[in-house]
KOLLUMBA-196126 format. One record per residue (C-alpha): residue in three letters; x, y negated, z negated. Coordinates in steps of 0.5 Angstrom, whole numbers, m for minus. Layout:
N
PT   res    east   north      up
PT   ALA       X       Y       Z
...
This chain:
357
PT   res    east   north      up
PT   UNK     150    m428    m163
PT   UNK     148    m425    m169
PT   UNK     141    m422    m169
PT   UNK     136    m417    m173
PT   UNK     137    m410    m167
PT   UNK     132    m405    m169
PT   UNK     136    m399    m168
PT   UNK     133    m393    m170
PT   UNK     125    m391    m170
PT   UNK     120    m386    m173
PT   UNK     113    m383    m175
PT   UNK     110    m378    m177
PT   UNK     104    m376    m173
PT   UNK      98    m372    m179
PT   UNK      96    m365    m177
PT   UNK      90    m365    m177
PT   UNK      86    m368    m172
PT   UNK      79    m370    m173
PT   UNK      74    m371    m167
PT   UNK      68    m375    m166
PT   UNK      64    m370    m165
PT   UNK      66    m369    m174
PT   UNK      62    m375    m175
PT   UNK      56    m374    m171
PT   UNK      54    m368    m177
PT   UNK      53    m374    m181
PT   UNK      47    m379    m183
PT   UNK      50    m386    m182
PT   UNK      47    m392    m187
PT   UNK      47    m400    m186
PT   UNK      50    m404    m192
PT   UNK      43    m404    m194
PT   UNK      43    m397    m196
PT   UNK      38    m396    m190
PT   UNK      39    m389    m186
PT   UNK      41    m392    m179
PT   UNK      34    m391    m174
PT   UNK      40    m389    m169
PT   UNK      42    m381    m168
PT   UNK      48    m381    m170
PT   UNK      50    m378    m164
PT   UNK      48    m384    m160
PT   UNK      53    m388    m165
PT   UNK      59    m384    m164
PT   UNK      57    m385    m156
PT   UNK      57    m392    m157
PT   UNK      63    m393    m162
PT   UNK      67    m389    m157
PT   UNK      65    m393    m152
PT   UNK      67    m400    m156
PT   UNK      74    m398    m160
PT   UNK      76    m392    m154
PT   UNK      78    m388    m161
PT   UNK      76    m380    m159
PT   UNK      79    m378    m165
PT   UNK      83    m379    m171
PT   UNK      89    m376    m174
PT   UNK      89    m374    m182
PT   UNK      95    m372    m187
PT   UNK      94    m365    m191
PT   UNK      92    m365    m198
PT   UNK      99    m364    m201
PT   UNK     101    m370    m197
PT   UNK     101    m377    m199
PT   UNK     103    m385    m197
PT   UNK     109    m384    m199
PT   UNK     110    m377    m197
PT   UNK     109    m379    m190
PT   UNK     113    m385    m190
PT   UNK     119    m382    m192
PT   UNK     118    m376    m186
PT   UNK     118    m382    m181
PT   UNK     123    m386    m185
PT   UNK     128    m380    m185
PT   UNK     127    m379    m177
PT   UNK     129    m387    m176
PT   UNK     135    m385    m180
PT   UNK     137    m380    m176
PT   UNK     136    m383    m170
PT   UNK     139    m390    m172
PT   UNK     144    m386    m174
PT   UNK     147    m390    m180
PT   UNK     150    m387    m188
PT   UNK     143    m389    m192
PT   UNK     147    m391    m197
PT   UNK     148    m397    m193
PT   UNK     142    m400    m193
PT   UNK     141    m407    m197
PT   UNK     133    m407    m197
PT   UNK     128    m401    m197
PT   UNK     121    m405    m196
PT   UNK     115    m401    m195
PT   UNK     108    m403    m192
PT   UNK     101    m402    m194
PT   UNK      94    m403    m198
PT   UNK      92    m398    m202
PT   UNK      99    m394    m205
PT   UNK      99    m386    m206
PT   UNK      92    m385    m206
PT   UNK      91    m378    m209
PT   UNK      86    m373    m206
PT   UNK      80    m371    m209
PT   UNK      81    m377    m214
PT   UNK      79    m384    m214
PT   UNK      86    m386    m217
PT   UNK      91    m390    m213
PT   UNK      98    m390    m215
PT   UNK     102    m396    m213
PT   UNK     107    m396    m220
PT   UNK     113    m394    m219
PT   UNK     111    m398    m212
PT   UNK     112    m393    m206
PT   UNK     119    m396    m204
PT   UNK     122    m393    m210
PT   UNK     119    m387    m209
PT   UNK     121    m386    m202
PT   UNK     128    m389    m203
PT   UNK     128    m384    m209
PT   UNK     124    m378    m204
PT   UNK     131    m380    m199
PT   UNK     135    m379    m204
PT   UNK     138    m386    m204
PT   UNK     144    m386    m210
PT   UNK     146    m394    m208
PT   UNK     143    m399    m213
PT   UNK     144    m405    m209
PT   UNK     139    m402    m204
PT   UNK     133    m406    m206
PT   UNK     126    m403    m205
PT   UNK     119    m407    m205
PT   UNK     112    m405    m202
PT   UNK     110    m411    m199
PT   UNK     101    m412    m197
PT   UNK      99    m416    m192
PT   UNK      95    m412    m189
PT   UNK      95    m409    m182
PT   UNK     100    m413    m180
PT   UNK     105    m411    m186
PT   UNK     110    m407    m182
PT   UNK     110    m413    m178
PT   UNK     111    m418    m184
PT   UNK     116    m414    m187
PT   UNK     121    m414    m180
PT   UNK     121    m422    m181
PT   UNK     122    m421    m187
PT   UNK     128    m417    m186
PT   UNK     130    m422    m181
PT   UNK     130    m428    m186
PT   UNK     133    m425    m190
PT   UNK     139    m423    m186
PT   UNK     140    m431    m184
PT   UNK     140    m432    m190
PT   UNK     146    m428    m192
PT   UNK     143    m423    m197
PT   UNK     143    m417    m192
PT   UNK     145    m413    m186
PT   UNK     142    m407    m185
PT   UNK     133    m406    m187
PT   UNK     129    m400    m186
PT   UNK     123    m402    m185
PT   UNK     116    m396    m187
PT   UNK     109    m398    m186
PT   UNK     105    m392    m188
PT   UNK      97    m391    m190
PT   UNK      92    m385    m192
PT   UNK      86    m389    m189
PT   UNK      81    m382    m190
PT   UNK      82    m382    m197
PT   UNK      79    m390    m198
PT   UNK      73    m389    m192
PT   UNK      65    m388    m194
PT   UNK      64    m383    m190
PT   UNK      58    m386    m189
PT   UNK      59    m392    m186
PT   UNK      60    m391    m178
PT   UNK      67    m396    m179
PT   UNK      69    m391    m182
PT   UNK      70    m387    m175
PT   UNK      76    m393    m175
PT   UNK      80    m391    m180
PT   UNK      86    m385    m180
PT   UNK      93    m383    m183
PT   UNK     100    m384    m180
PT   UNK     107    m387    m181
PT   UNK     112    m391    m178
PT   UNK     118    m393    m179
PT   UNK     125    m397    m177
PT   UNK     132    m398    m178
PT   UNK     133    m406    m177
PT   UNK     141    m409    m177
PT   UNK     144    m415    m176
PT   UNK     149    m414    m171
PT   UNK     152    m419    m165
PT   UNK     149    m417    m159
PT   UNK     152    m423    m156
PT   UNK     149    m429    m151
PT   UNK     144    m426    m149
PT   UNK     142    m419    m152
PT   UNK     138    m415    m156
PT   UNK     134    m417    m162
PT   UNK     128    m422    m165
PT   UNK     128    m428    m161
PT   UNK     122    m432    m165
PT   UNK     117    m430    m170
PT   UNK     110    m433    m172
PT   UNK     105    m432    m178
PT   UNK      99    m435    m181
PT   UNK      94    m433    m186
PT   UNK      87    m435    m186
PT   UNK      83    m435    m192
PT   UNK      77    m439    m193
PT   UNK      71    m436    m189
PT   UNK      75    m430    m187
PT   UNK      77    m428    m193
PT   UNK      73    m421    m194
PT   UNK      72    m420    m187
PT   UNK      75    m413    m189
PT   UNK      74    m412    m196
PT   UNK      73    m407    m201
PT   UNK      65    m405    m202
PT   UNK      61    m399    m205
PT   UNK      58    m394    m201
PT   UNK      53    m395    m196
PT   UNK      50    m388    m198
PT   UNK      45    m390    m203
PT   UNK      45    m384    m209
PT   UNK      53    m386    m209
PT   UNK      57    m388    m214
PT   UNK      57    m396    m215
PT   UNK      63    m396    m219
PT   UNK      67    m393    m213
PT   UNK      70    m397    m208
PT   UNK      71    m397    m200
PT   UNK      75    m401    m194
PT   UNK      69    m405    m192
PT   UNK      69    m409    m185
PT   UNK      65    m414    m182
PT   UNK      66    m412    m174
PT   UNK      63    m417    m170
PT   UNK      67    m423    m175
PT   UNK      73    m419    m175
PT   UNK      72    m419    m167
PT   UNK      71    m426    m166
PT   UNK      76    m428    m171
PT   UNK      81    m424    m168
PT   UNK      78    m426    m161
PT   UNK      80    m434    m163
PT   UNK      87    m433    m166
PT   UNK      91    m428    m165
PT   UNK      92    m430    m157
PT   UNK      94    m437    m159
PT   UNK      99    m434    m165
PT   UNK     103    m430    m160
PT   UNK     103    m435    m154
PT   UNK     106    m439    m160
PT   UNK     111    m434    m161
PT   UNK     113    m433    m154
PT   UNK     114    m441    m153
PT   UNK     119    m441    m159
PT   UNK     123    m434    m155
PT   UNK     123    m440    m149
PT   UNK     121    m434    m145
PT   UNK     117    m434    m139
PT   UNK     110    m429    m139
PT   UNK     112    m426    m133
PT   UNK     118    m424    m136
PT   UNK     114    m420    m141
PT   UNK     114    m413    m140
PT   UNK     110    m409    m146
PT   UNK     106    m412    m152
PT   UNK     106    m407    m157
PT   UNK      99    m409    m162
PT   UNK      96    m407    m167
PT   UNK      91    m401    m165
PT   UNK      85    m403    m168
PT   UNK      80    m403    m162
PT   UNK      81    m402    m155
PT   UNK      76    m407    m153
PT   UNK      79    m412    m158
PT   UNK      86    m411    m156
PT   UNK      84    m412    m148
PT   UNK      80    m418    m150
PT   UNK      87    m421    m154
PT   UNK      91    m419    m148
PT   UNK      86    m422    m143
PT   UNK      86    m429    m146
PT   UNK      94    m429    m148
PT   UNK      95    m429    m140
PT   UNK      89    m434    m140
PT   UNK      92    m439    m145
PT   UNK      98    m439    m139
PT   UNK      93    m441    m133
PT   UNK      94    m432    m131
PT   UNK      87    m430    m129
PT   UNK      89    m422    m129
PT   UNK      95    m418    m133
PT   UNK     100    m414    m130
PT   UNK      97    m406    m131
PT   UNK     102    m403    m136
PT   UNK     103    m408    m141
PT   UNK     100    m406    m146
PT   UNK     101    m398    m149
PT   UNK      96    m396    m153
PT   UNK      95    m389    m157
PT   UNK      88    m391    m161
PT   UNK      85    m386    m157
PT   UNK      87    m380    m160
PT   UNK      91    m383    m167
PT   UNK      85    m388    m169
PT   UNK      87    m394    m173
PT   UNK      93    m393    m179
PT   UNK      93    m401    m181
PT   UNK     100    m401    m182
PT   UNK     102    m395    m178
PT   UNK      99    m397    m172
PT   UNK     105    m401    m169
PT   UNK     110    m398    m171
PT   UNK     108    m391    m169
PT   UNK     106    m394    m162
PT   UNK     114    m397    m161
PT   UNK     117    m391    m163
PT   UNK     113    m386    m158
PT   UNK     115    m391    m152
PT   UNK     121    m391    m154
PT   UNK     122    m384    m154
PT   UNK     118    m384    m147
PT   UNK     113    m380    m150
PT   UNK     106    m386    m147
PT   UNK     105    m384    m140
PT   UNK     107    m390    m135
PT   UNK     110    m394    m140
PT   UNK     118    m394    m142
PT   UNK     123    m399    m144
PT   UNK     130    m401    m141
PT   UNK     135    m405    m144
PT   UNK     134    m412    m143
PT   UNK     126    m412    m143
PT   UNK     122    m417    m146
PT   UNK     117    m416    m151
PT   UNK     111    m418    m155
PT   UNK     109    m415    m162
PT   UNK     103    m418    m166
PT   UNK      98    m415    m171
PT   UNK      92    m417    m174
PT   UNK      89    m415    m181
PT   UNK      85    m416    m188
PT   UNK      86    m423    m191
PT   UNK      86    m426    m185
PT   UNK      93    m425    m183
PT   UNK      96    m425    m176
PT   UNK     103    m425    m175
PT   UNK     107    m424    m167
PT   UNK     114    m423    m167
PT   UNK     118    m423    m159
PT   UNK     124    m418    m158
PT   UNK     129    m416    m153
PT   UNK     130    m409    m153
């Protein structure tokens, strides 16, 4: 049986490391550019309580979306271990293109596929590179695009990159802005034969909700209000993105999972978007309770949000390829495990895809 097979991982993990305790140096404001009559420490206490993040990880200032994708998309091609001029599609995921540090210009022409097929020094003109935007779950998106387009014959091999410089799009003084950091992942995907029951995608699921959930995670002025208006930040709505990631990403994965035909007991890990530790214990929580199961196993879920915070597209992949290469305390894979990637994000989307390692 022909399925997509991810035979190969890389990230890249930004040097330079940002603790909580940075923030608590600054004065917060509320969206009505209102100082917060909180202590900035007491917030970053409490944001820490909620999102589990102690610290977050940014590039250097020489180093760019693209920069970075290619590093963790160099290291997927090694560990792959596949000629990359044999790659057919080169889709990168993001949101805000090559954001140049110290400017407010973001560079997204030529698109940041281009530009990491040429910084891999790919020469194979039918190696097709394009960015691909669907929020935090783009990378996600991005892998079920590859498996479309392996079914329909046009493709069999993919590197699938997700890669964000969220600190340079943050308004420093808005305390969301602790969420965010930098990062990479990247994949190697193949359309290989792996026989009746191996490796591989085995279903997928997707939705985008765009009515009342459409600026739920946005672009905003600054919070500071001697700021300049005519620059703009990623803005979030916490307490609806909450409620709304509470509502349906359980239910996109139980979807997912049913169309595998695979038991929930089988599952072994359930990689999710690192967006927010209590968030993602609640997703979890209720997916198990969607299956009548009051408690999840202990170790399904690995998690590094707590040390590299929130890189949108970069999160899963990331988190994949240090499990992978057993670098999570208490989480490994073998060959035949069962598992459940999902993400959520701007626009609203969700999408879940289950996998046979």
């Amino acid at each position: 049986m022909l399925r997509t097979v991810i035979t190969g991982t890389g990230s890249y993990i930004p040097p330079v490391v940002q603790s909580n305790n940075d923030f608590a140096k600054l004065v917060f404001y509320s969206d009505n550019q209102l100082p917060l009559t909180t202590p900035p420490q007491e917030v970053v206490e409490k944001f820490k309580q909620i999102t589990g993040i102690e610290e977050r990880r940014y590039t250097t200032d020489q180093l760019n979306a693209s920069d970075i994708g290619a590093i963790a998309a160099k290291n997927a091609i090694e560990d792959s271990r596949i000629n990359p001029e044999e790659i057919d599609q080169l889709i990168v995921a993001h949101n805000f293109g090559n954001v140049i540090k110290h400017t407010i210009q973001t560079d997204a022409v030529p698109s940041l596929a281009n530009v990491i097929k040429h910084q891999l020094g790919i020469h194979n003109p039918a190696c097709t590179a394009y960015d691909l935007l669907f929020g935090c779950p783009g990378w996600l998106q991005a892998m079920i695009h590859a498996d479309a387009f392996f079914k329909a014959g046009i493709a069999r091999k993919a590197l699938i990159v997700g890669t964000e410089t969220l600190s340079r799009v943050i308004d420093v003084h808005d305390r969301d802005s602790m969420i965010f950091s930098d990062g990479a992942g990247a994949a190697v995907v193949e359309y290989i034969d792996t026989g009746d029951h191996g490796s591989g995608i085995l279903s997928t699921s997707v939705q985008s909700h765009s009515l009342e959930e459409i600026n739920y995670i946005n672009m905003g002025p600054s919070f500071y209000p001697e700021s300049d208006p005519g620059v703009r930040y990623i803005k979030m709505k916490g307490r609806k993105v909450y409620e709304y990631a509470m509502k349906y990403v359980p239910a996109a994965m139980k979807d997912c999972l049913d169309k595998s035909g695979i038991s929930i007991q089988e599952l072994k890990k359930i990689f999710i978007h690192q967006a927010n530790e209590k968030m993602d214990e609640g997703i979890i929580k209720r997916l198990y309770q969607l299956y009548g199961i009051a408690e999840h196993p202990e170790h399904i879920m690995p998690m590094c949000i707590h040390w590299l915070g929130n890189s949108s597209v970069a999160t899963v992949p990331t988190l994949y390829d240090l499990v992978r290469k057993e670098q999570i305390e208490h989480h490994r894979l073998e060959t035949g495990d069962v598992v459940l990637f999902a993400s959520v994000g701007a626009g609203m989307n969700i999408n879940a895809v289950c996998y046979r390692y």
